[in-house]
N, C-alpha and C positions, 0 to 999 in steps of 0.2 A: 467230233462227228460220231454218229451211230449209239449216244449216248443212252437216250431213249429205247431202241430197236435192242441196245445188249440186256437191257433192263428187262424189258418182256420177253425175249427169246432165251435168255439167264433163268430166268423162272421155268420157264415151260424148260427150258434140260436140266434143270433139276428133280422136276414129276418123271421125266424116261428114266432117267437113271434107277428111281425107284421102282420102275417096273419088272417083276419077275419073268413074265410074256406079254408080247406083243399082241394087238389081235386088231385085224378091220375097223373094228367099230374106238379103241381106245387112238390109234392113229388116227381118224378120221378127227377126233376130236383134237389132238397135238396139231393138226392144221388146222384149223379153226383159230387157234392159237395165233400159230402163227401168221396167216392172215391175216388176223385183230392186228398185229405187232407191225408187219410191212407196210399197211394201208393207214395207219397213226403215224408212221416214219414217214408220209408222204409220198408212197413208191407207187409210179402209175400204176392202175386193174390191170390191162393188160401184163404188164409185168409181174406183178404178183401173179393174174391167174396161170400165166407160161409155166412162174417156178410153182407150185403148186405143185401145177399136173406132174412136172417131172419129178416132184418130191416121192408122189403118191403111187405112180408105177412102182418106182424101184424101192418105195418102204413094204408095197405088198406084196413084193418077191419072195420065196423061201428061204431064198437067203440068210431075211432080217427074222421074217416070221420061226426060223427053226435054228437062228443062233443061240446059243449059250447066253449071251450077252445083249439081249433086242435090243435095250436102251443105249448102249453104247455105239451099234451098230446103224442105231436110224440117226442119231448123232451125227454121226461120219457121212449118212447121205445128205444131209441140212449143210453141211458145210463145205462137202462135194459141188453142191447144188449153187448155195450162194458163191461159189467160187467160180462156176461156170458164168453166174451171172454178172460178177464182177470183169467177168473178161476171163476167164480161164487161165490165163499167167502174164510175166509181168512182159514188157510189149517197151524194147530201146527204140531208140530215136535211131535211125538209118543216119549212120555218120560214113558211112562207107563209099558214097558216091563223092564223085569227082568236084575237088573244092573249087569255086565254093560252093556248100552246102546251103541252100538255099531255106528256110523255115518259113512258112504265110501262117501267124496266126490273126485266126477270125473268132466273131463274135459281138453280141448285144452288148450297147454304150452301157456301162457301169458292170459287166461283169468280172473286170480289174485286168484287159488284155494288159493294157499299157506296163503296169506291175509285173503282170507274170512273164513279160517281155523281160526285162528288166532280172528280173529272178532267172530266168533260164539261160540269158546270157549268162549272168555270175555261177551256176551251175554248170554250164559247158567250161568257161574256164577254169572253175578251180578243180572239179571233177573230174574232166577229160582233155585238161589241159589245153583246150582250142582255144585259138585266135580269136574274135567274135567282131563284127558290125551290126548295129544296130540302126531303124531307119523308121521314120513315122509316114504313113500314106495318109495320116488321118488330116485333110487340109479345111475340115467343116470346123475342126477345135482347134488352133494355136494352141491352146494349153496343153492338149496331148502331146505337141510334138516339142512344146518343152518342160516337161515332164520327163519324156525321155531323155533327154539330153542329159538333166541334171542327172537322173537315174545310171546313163551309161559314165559318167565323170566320176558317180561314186564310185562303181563297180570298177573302172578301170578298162573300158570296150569304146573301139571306136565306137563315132557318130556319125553316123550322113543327113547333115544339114536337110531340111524342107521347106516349106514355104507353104501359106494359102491357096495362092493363083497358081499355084504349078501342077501339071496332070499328074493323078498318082504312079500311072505307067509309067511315065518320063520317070518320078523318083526311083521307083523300085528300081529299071533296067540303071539309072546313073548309079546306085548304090553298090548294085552288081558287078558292075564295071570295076567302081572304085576299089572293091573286094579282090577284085580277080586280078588287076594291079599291085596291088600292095602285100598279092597271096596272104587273105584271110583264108581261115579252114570256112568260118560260118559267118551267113548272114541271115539276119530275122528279120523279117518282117510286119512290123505290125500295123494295123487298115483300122481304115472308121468305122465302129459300132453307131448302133439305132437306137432309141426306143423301145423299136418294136422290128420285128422281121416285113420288110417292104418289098415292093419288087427292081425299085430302084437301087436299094443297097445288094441287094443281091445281084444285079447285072453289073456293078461296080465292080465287086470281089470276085465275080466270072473271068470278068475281063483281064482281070488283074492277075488272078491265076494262073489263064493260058498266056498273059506274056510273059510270068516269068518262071513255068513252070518248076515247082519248089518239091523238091525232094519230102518234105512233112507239112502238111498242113492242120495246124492245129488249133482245135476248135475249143475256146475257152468258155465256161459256165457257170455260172454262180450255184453254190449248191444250197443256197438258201429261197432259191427261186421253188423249191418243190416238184410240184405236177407243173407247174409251167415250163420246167427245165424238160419235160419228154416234147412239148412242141416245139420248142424253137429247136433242138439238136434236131428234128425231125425234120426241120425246114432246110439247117445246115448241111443237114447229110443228102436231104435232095439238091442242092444247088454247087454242092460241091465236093470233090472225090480225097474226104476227109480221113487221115493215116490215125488220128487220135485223139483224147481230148484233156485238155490240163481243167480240174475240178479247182474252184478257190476258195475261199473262205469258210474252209470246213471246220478251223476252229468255232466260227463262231456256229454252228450250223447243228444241231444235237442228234436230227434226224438220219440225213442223208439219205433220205429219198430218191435226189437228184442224181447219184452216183450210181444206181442201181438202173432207175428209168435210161439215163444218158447211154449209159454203153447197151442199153437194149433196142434202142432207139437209132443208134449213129449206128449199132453192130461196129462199131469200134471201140478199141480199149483206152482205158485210162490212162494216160503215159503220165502224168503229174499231179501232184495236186497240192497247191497253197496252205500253210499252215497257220498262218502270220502275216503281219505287213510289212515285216523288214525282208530284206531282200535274200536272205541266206534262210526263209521260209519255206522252202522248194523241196517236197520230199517225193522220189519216184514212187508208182504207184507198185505195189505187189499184190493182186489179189487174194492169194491165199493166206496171207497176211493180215491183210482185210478183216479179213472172214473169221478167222480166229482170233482176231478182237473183237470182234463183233461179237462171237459165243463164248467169251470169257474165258480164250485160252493162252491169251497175251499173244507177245508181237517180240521177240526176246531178241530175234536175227537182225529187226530194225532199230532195237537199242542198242546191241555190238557195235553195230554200224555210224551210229551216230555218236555213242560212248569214242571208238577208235578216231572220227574224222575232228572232235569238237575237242575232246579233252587234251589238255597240256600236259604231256607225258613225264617234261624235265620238271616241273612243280612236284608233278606227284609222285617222282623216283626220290626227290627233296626232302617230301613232306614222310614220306614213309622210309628213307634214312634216318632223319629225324625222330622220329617217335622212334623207331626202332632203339637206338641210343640212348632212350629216357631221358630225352629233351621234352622239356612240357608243350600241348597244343592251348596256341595262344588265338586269340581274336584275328592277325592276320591270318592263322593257316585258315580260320573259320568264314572268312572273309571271301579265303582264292577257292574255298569249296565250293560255298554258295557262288561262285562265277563258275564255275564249272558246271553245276547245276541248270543254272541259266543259259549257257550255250547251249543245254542239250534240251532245250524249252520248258525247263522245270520239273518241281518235283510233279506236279500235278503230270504230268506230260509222262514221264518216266513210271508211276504209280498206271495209267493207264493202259502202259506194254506189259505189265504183268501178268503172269497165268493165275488164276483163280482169285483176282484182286475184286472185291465186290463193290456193286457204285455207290460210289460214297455220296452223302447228300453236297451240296453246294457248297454250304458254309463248310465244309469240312474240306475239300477239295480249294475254296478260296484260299485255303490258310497257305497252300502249295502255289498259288501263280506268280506271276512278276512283281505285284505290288509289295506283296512280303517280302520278297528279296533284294527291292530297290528300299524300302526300309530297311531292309536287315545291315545292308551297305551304307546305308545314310546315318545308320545309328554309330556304327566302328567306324562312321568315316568321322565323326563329330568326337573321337576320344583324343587324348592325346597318345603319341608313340607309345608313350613311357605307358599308358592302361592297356595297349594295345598287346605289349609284349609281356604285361604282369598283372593278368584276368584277376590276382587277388586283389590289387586294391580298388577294384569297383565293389567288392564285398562289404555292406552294411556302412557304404559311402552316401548318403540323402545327398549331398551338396555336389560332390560329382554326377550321381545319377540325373538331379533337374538341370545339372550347364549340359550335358549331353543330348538330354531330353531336348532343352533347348535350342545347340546348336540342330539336330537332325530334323526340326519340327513335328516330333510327336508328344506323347505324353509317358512321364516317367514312370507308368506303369507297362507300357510298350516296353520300356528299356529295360527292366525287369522282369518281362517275360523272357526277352531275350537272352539275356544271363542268366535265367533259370534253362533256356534251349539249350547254351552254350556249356552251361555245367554239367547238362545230362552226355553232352558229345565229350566233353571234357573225360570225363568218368570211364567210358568206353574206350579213348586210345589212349588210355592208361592201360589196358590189357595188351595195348600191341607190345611192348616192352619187353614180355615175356614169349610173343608170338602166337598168343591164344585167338588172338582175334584174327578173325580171317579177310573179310571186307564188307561195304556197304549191302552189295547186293546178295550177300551168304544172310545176312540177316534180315533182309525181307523176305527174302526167299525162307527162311525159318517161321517169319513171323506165318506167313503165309500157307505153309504146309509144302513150298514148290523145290527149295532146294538149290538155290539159283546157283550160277556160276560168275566168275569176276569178269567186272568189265571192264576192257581194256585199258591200262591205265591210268585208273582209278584208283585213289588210296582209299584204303578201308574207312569211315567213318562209321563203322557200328562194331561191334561184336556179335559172333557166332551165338545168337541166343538161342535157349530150346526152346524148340516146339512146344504145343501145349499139353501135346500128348507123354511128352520125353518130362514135363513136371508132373505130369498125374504119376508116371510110374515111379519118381523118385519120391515123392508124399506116400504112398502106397510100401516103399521097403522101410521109410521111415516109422512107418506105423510097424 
């Protein structure tokens, strides 16, 4: 998401930065800019012209005008700004009233309530450790309401059976009941979407609301809807006294438009937002976080955080025993890396929380998603043990390389690209031996000029490389 929008707002803080002073007429032109930038992301006018105006007061301040630093300073009001507009900060779900905790979420058929139902229970449970029930009011779709079911069996959360012919009221208050029995902490609710905003769906979800009045009501959006997405949250938020709203499928989404319009719109904040379709896809929203990915200053606090929650820490005290003792890395360590990877939703994913990481074209960013990884798996899964744990004898092997190729169904040039990836990582924790290498993310962070720090139990996969400026000056004493 914001793929787009970092792309022309990355440029345009490139030109400030280059500015010696500020002046009226050079700022007037940086919103212009940006402008162009918000209104191509799809973000309603009114929204854009709100942040404008407040851009443009406080960058003609003296402040900015008679800092040392204008380009740096009008910077920090842009990101002030889109931060205010994101919701100002990040906005928990009220777990604190008296269980159970009731949830209503609402919203237009296909904006993926059903899923983020589904996501936000497994969220509450593994997260904040709650009980959870789950329950469909939705009696116009049978498939919604088993949908859920199969969803809550994955996750591991009660279900409250429904039915077609049954009043949605009836369901919610029996679901409740059954909660407040069995002392669950939470119960969710999820209600029939439309088409389109009616006035019959909406006297539904009224009604529905004051029976069973629900500690969070949460208003689910597609954020590839665009400018559609400021009416219908506009319709939601008049019909109903909405706490926040879960954004979904902002992977596939470049814009995000709808994330800026919506919280301007409902004047509520984002509490969630979808990343994926598997169910451990649920990441909280942090606006300022946002926002500085948005302006190319990465997101470093939500990769700790998903580095500490995702990654297997005894593998990687293992793996980095191991190399430390000059035990060679073999195809399996390469294996449990790339799964550690993929928990944390890829390199692409991981590459996009970085500070001053510039957008990479597609193909180049494809080479980072799932599909590489599920190849990368499919290819070490198709070796036998014995190649597995002795990376040499795939070397200048044709007749291993095509059974391989074979079993994994690629082509035995795939598999040799592989073992050429595997021999460059190979090469690198050969330095841990001697304790030179420091870890994965010290080396993008070099690659990158940022400097990064390690992430939580993580074993090194790269070495401490220099910078490019730390090779200029070693070429320079060589001379």
């Amino acid at each position: 998401m914001f793929d787009n929008l970092k792309s022309r707002l990355n440029k345009t803080i490139r030109n400030l930065r280059g500015q010696g002073r500020l002046s009226e007429e050079n700022i007037k032109a940086t919103l212009k800019e940006v402008r162009v930038a918000l209104l191509d992301a799809d973000v309603a006018l009114p929204v854009v012209t709100k942040f404008l105006g407040q851009v443009k007061d406080k960058a003609l301040g003296t402040e900015v005008l008679e800092s040392l630093k204008p380009g740096d300073m009008m910077i920090k009001i842009v990101k002030d700004e889109l931060t205010k507009l994101l919701g100002h900060k990040h906005s928990e779900l009220n777990l604190k009233a008296r269980p159970p905790v009731v949830i209503l979420v609402a919203g237009l058929q296909g904006a993926g309530k059903t899923t983020s139902v589904g996501k936000l229970a497994r969220w509450l449970k593994e997260s904040k450790k709650k009980s959870v029930l789950v329950t469909s009011t939705d009696i116009y779709r049978p498939a919604a309401i088993d949908q859920l079911e199969t969803l809550a069996e994955q996750i591991g959360v009660s279900f409250y059976p429904s039915r077609t012919d049954q009043d949605p009221k009836l369901i919610a208050d029996n679901a409740i009941d059954q909660a407040r029995k069995s002392l669950t902490d939470v119960v969710i609710i999820d209600t029939a979407g439309r088409l389109h905003v009616d006035d019959d769906m909406m006297k539904e979800i009224k009604d529905l609301h004051k029976a069973t009045n629900p500690v969070e009501t949460l208003f689910v959006i597609d954020s590839m809807l665009g400018q559609d997405a400021a009416n219908s949250a506009a319709a939601f938020a008049e019909a109903l006294p909405l706490t926040g709203t879960i954004l979904t499928k902002v992977d596939g989404d470049a814009r995000g438009g709808a994330a800026l319009s919506a919280v301007h719109m409902t004047e509520k904040p984002i509490k969630f937002m979808g990343t994926g379709e598997k169910t451990e896809a649920l990441e909280s929203f942090h606006p300022e976080r946002i926002a500085s990915r948005i302006l190319g200053m990465g997101d470093l606090e939500s990769l700790f955080e998903k580095a500490e929650k995702q990654i297997d820490k005894d593998k990687a005290k293992k793996l980095t025993s191991k190399l430390k003792s000059g035990q060679g890395f073999n195809y399996e360590d390469f294996r449990d890396q790339m799964a550690q990877m993929r928990k944390m939703g890829g390199m692409k994913d991981i590459l996009g929380k970085l500070p001053n990481m510039p957008n990479l074209p597609s193909a180049a960013t494809n080479q980072f998603g799932d599909n590489m990884l599920k190849q990368t798996d499919a290819i070490i899964g198709s070796m036998t043990p014995v190649e597995r744990r002795n990376p040499q004898l795939l070397q200048n092997s044709t007749s291993r390389l095509k059974r391989i190729a074979g079993g994994a169904g690629v082509t035995p040039k795939d598999v040799k690209n592989l073992i050429r990836q595997f021999s460059q990582m190979q090469k690198m924790m050969k330095k841990f031996k001697g304790g030179k290498m420091k870890n994965m993310m010290g080396m993008l962070g070099s690659k990158l000029g940022g400097g990064m720090t390690k992430l939580p139990g993580m074993p090194s996969m790269a070495g401490g490389m220099p910078s490019q400026k730390n090779k200029k000056k070693k070429k320079k004493k060589r001379k």
